[in-house]
C-alpha positions in Angstrom: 87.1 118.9 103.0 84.7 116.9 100.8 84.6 113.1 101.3 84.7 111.9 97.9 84.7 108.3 98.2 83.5 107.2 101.6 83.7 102.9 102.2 81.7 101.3 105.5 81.3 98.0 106.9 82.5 96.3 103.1 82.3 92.7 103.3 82.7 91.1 99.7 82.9 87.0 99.6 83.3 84.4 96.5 83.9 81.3 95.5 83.6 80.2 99.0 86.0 82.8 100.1 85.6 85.9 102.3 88.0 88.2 100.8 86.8 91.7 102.4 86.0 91.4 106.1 83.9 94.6 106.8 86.6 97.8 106.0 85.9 101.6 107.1 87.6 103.4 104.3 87.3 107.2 103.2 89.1 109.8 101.0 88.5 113.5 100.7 88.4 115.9 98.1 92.7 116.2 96.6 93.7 113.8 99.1 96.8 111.2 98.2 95.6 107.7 100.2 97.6 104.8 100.5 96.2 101.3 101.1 99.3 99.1 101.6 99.2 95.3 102.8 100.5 91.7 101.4 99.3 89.9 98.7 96.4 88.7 98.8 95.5 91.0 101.7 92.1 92.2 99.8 93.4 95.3 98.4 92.3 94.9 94.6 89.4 92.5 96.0 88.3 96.5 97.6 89.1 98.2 94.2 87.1 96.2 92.4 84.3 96.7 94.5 84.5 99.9 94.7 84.3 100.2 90.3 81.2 97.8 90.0 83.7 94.8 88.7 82.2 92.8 92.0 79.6 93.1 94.2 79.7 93.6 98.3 78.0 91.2 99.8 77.1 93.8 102.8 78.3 97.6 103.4 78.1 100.8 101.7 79.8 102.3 99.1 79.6 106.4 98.5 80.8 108.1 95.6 80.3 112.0 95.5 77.6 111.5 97.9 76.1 108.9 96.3 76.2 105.2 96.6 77.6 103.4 93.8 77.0 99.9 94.1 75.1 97.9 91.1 76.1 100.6 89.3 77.7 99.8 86.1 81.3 99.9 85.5 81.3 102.0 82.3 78.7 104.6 84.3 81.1 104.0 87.2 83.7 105.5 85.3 82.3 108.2 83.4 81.2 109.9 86.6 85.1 110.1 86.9 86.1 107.4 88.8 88.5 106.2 87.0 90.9 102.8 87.5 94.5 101.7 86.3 94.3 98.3 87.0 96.6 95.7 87.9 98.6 94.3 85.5 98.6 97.8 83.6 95.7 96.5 80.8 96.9 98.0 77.7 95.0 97.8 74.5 98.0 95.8 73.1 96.9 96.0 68.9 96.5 99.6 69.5 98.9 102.2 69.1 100.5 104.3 72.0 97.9 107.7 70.4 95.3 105.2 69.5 95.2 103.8 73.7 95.4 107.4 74.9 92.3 108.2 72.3 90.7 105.5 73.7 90.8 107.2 77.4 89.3 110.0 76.1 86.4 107.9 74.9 83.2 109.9 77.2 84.6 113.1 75.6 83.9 115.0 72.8 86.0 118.0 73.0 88.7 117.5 70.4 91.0 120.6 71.0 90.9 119.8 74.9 91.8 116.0 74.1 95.2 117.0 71.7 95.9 119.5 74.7 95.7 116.4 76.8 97.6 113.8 74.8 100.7 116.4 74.3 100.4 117.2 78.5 101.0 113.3 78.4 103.5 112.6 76.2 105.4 116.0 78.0 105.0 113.6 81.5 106.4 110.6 79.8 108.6 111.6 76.5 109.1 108.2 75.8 105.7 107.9 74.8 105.5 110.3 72.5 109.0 109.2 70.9 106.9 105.5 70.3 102.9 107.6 69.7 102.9 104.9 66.7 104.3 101.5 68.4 101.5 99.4 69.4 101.6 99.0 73.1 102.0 95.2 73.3 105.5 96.1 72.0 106.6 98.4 75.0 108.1 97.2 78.0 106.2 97.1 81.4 107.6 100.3 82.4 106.4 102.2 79.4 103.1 100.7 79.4 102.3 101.5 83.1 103.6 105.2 82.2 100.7 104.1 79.3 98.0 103.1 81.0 98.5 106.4 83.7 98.4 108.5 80.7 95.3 106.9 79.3 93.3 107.1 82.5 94.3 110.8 83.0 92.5 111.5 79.6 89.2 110.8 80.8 90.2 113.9 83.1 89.2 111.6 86.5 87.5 113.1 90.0 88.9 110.1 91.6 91.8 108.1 90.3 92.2 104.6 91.7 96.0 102.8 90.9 96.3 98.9 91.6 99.9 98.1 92.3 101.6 100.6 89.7 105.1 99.8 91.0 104.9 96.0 90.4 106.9 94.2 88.0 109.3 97.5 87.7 113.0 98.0 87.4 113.8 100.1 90.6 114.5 103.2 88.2 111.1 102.7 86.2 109.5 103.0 90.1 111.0 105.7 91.2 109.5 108.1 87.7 106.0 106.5 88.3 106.2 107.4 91.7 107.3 110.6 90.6 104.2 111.2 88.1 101.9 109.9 91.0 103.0 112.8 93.2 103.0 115.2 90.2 99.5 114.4 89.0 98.2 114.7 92.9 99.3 117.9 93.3 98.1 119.1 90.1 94.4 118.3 92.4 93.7 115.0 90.9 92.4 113.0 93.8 94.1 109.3 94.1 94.1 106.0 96.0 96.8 104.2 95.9 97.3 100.1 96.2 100.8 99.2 96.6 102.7 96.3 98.2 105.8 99.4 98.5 105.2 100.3 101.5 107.4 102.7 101.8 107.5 104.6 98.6 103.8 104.5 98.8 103.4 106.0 102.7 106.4 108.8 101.7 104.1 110.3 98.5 100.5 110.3 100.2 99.0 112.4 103.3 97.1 108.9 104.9 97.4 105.5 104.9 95.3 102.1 105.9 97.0 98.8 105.9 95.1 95.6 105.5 95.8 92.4 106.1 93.8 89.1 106.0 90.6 91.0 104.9 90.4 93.6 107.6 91.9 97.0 108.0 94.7 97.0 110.9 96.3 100.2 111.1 95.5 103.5 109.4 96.1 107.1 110.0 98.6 110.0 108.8 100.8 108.6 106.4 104.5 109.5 108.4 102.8 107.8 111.6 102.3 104.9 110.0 106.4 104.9 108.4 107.4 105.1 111.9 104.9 102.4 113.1 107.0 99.2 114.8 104.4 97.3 113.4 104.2 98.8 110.0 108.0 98.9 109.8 108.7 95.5 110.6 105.9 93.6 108.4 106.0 96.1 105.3 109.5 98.0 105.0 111.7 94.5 106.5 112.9 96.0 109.6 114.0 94.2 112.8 112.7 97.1 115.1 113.5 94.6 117.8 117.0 94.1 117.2 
């Protein structure tokens, strides 16, 4: 296997505050990794670092063999690292064809892209019933599904998700969780960020949990769901009952 993105020895402070505490982190080449923890635990803190947004204030960061910090968010991502950030991000004046257009922005081959939009709107037909509603107009479910859709037109290497689950009606979840697993076995490599323990260790290969800036477990992604530790603090289990 390749190591795609490869973290070591992060630390990244601000504002007084030292969020990342000096995290070993790596994914391969088709891998589905899981970084699960709290709020506040440093997980987007890490995401952010790792797409140029901040800057580690010690460590290394590779990307495709290469290290990637101080470099430019926009070159960041058209090397094909791509993010779907918290909070989901829409463009919400734009239309639901005009945001996906927009994720297709470092390409310029036009039969490819309306390949891609109508793969889209076939993963999530909602969309495509709505193409012309601006996306400030849809609910959170339907822009999450949006803002997937628009990162998976700039065709990423690596595909970086912060907390897609949050905010969600249970049903909305379960179909985003579904699309995650879908697009990672269609080769799409993807790190997941998710307070969901659960639904987040069941999709993905490997998992690292992080708490208080540092990372505290890791390792094969059913270990971890039948981890004492893991099972009382994330899944809200009395494993000593």
């Amino acid at each position: 296997m390749n190591t795609l993105l490869s973290i070591k020895n992060l630390h990244i402070g601000y504002g007084g505050i030292q969020a990342v505490k000096g995290i070993d982190l790596h994914v391969e080449q088709g891998e589905l990794v899981t970084l699960i923890g709290a709020n506040g635990a440093g997980k987007t803190t890490t995401l952010k670092a790792i797409t140029g947004l901040l800057k580690p204030t010690q460590g290394a960061i590779d990307y495709a063999g290469k290290s990637i910090i101080g470099v430019p968010t926009y070159k960041v991502a058209s090397e094909g690292l791509v993010l779907v950030p918290e909070g989901r991000g829409v463009f919400p004046g734009l239309t639901i064809l005009e945001n996906l257009q927009m994720g297709a922005y470092t390409r310029n081959d036009r039969t490819e892209i309306a390949f891609d939009i109508e793969h889209k709107f076939s993963l999530f037909p909602r969309l495509k019933e709505r193409a012309k509603q601006t996306a400030g107009t849809l609910s959170g479910g339907e822009q999450q599904m949006l803002a997937i859709s628009r990162a998976l037109m700039a065709r990423p290497n690596l595909l970086l998700l912060d907390e897609p689950s949050m905010g969600l009606a249970p049903i909305m979840v379960q179909k985003i969780f579904e699309v995650v697993r879908d697009v990672s076995k269609s080769g799409v490599t993807i790190l997941l960020i998710e307070q969901n323990a659960k639904l987040a260790l069941q999709i993905s290969q490997r998992g690292y949990v992080m708490d208080g800036g540092v990372i505290t477990l890791s390792g094969e992604s059913k270990s971890l769901l039948d981890n004492p530790k893991v099972r009382e603090a994330y899944l809200g289990e009395d494993v000593g009952a």
